[in-house]
C-alpha positions in Angstrom: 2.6 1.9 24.1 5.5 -0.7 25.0 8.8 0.4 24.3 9.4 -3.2 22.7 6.3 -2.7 19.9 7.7 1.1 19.2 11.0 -0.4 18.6 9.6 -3.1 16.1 7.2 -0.3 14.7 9.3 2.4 15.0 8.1 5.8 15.8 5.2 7.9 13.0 6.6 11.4 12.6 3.9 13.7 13.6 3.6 14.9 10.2 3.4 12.9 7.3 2.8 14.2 3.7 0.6 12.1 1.3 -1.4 11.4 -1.8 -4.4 10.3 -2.0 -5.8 8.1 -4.9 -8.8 6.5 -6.7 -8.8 3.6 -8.3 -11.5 1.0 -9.5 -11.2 -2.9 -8.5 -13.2 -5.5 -9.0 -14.9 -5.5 -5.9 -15.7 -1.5 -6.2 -13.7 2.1 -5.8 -10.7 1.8 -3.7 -9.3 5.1 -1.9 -5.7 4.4 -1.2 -3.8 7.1 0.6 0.1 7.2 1.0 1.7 9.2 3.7 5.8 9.4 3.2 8.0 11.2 5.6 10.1 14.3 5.4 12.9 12.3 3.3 10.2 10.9 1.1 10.0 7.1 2.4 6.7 5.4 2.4 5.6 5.2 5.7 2.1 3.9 5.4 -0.8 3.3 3.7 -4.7 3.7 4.2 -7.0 1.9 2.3 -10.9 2.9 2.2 -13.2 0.6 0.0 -16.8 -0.4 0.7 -19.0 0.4 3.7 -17.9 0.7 7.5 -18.9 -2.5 8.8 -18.6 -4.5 5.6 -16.0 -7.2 5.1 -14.2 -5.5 2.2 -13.8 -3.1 4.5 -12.3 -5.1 7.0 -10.2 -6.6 4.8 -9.1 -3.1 3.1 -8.0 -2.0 6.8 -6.0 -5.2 7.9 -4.0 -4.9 4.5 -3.6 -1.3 5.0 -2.5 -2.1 8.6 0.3 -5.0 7.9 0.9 -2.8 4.4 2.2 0.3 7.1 3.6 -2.3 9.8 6.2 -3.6 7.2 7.1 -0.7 6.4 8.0 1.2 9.4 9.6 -2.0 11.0 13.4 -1.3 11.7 14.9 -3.6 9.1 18.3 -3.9 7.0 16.3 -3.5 4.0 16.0 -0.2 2.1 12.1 1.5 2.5 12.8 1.0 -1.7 13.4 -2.9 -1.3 10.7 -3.1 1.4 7.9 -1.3 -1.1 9.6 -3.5 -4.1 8.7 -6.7 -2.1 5.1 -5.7 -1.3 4.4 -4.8 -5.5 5.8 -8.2 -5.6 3.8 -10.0 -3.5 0.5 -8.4 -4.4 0.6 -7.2 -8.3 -0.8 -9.9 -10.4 -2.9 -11.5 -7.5 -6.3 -13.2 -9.1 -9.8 -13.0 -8.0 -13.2 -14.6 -8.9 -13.8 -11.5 -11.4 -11.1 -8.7 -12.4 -11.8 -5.3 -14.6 -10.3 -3.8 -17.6 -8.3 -5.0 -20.6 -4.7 -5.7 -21.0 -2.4 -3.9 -19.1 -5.0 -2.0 -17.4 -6.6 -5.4 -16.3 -7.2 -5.0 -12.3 -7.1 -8.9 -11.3 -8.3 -8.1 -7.4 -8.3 -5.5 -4.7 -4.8 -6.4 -4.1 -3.3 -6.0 -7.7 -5.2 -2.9 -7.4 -3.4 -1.3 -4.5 0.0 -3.0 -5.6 -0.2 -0.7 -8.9 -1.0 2.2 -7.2 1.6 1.7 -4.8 3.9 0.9 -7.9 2.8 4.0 -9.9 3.5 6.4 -6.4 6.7 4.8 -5.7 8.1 4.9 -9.6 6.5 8.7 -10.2 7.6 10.6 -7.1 11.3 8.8 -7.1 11.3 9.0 -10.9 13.0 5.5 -10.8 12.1 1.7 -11.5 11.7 -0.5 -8.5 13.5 -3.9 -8.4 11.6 -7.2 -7.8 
Protein backbone atom coordinates (compact mmCIF):
# COMPACT_ATOMS: atom_id res chain seq x y z
CA UNK A 1 0.00 0.00 0.00
CA UNK A 2 1.54 3.67 -0.39
CA UNK A 3 2.99 5.03 2.54
CA UNK A 4 1.04 8.33 1.69
CA UNK A 5 -2.69 6.50 1.77
CA UNK A 6 -1.51 4.52 5.18
CA UNK A 7 -0.66 7.86 6.59
CA UNK A 8 -4.16 9.42 5.60
CA UNK A 9 -5.80 5.92 6.69
CA UNK A 10 -3.76 5.13 9.33
CA UNK A 11 -2.77 1.72 10.15
CA UNK A 12 -6.00 -1.35 11.29
CA UNK A 13 -4.58 -3.06 14.41
CA UNK A 14 -4.57 -6.67 13.64
CA UNK A 15 -7.16 -7.26 16.07
CA UNK A 16 -10.18 -5.45 16.43
CA UNK A 17 -13.03 -6.24 18.91
CA UNK A 18 -16.63 -5.65 17.75
CA UNK A 19 -20.40 -6.00 17.94
CA UNK A 20 -22.43 -7.03 15.74
CA UNK A 21 -26.15 -5.78 15.26
CA UNK A 22 -29.53 -6.20 13.58
CA UNK A 23 -31.61 -3.77 12.83
CA UNK A 24 -34.77 -3.31 10.44
CA UNK A 25 -34.92 -0.31 7.73
CA UNK A 26 -36.96 0.46 5.34
CA UNK A 27 -35.37 -1.06 2.65
CA UNK A 28 -34.94 -4.57 4.67
CA UNK A 29 -32.58 -6.10 7.71
CA UNK A 30 -29.43 -4.29 8.05
CA UNK A 31 -26.37 -6.18 9.77
CA UNK A 32 -24.12 -3.43 11.05
CA UNK A 33 -20.90 -4.54 12.67
CA UNK A 34 -18.47 -2.24 14.77
CA UNK A 35 -14.90 -3.14 15.33
CA UNK A 36 -13.17 -0.63 18.05
CA UNK A 37 -9.57 -0.97 19.04
CA UNK A 38 -7.77 -1.94 22.21
CA UNK A 39 -8.61 1.65 23.87
CA UNK A 40 -12.18 1.29 22.77
CA UNK A 41 -12.22 3.87 19.63
CA UNK A 42 -14.47 3.11 16.70
CA UNK A 43 -12.38 2.06 14.08
CA UNK A 44 -14.80 0.93 11.48
CA UNK A 45 -17.84 -0.28 10.41
CA UNK A 46 -19.40 -3.04 8.13
CA UNK A 47 -22.62 -2.93 6.86
CA UNK A 48 -24.41 -6.06 5.20
CA UNK A 49 -28.02 -5.46 3.84
CA UNK A 50 -29.58 -7.13 0.75
CA UNK A 51 -28.08 -9.57 -1.76
CA UNK A 52 -24.41 -9.62 -3.11
CA UNK A 53 -24.71 -7.94 -6.30
CA UNK A 54 -27.71 -5.84 -5.46
CA UNK A 55 -27.53 -2.06 -5.24
CA UNK A 56 -28.45 -1.80 -1.60
CA UNK A 57 -25.70 -3.68 -1.23
CA UNK A 58 -23.42 -1.60 -3.00
CA UNK A 59 -24.59 1.19 -1.42
CA UNK A 60 -24.44 -0.46 2.27
CA UNK A 61 -20.52 -1.20 1.44
CA UNK A 62 -19.51 2.34 0.10
CA UNK A 63 -21.14 3.87 3.33
CA UNK A 64 -19.51 1.32 5.43
CA UNK A 65 -16.26 2.03 3.46
CA UNK A 66 -16.18 6.19 3.79
CA UNK A 67 -18.07 5.39 7.47
CA UNK A 68 -14.43 3.46 8.50
CA UNK A 69 -12.21 5.95 6.19
CA UNK A 70 -13.32 8.98 8.46
CA UNK A 71 -12.73 7.38 11.10
CA UNK A 72 -9.27 6.09 10.99
CA UNK A 73 -8.00 9.24 9.15
CA UNK A 74 -5.32 11.11 11.36
CA UNK A 75 -7.32 14.15 12.33
CA UNK A 76 -7.27 16.82 15.32
CA UNK A 77 -10.65 15.73 16.14
CA UNK A 78 -11.34 13.27 18.98
CA UNK A 79 -12.66 9.46 17.46
CA UNK A 80 -15.80 10.86 19.93
CA UNK A 81 -16.27 14.17 17.85
CA UNK A 82 -15.49 12.26 14.64
CA UNK A 83 -18.50 9.41 15.45
CA UNK A 84 -20.65 12.66 16.82
CA UNK A 85 -20.34 14.25 13.35
CA UNK A 86 -21.37 11.11 11.39
CA UNK A 87 -24.87 10.51 13.92
CA UNK A 88 -25.14 14.03 12.73
CA UNK A 89 -24.93 13.81 9.37
CA UNK A 90 -26.94 10.66 8.88
CA UNK A 91 -29.75 10.43 11.90
CA UNK A 92 -32.94 11.89 10.69
CA UNK A 93 -32.13 11.38 6.94
CA UNK A 94 -35.59 10.71 4.87
CA UNK A 95 -36.51 8.25 2.37
CA UNK A 96 -39.41 7.39 0.00
CA UNK A 97 -40.96 5.07 2.85
CA UNK A 98 -39.57 4.73 6.61
CA UNK A 99 -40.78 2.08 9.47
CA UNK A 100 -42.02 2.34 12.94
CA UNK A 101 -43.70 4.84 15.05
CA UNK A 102 -42.36 7.78 17.00
CA UNK A 103 -39.12 7.54 18.19
CA UNK A 104 -38.57 4.26 16.88
CA UNK A 105 -39.46 5.62 13.37
CA UNK A 106 -36.44 4.36 11.00
CA UNK A 107 -36.60 7.28 8.19
CA UNK A 108 -33.89 5.33 5.78
CA UNK A 109 -30.94 2.93 5.75
CA UNK A 110 -28.96 5.75 6.87
CA UNK A 111 -31.00 6.94 9.99
CA UNK A 112 -30.86 3.27 10.58
CA UNK A 113 -27.13 2.79 10.88
CA UNK A 114 -26.70 6.43 12.52
CA UNK A 115 -28.81 5.07 15.59
CA UNK A 116 -27.06 2.06 15.88
CA UNK A 117 -24.00 3.73 15.69
CA UNK A 118 -25.45 6.26 18.33
CA UNK A 119 -26.83 3.52 20.68
CA UNK A 120 -22.97 1.57 20.48
CA UNK A 121 -21.13 4.68 20.98
CA UNK A 122 -23.54 6.09 24.07
CA UNK A 123 -23.81 2.25 25.71
CA UNK A 124 -20.26 1.10 25.65
CA UNK A 125 -18.79 4.76 26.78
CA UNK A 126 -21.86 5.20 29.09
CA UNK A 127 -21.89 8.90 27.91
CA UNK A 128 -23.95 11.32 25.58
CA UNK A 129 -22.33 12.29 22.34
CA UNK A 130 -22.22 16.05 21.39
CA UNK A 131 -23.61 17.29 17.93
Amino acid sequence: MDTHIQQIKGIRPEQLSGATYKTQSPNGVIFITINEDAEGNICEVFLNSGKNGSDIMAIADALGRMISLILRMQSPMSNEERVGHIIKELKGLGGSRHIGFGKETIKSFSDAVAKILERHYTTHKRITLKS
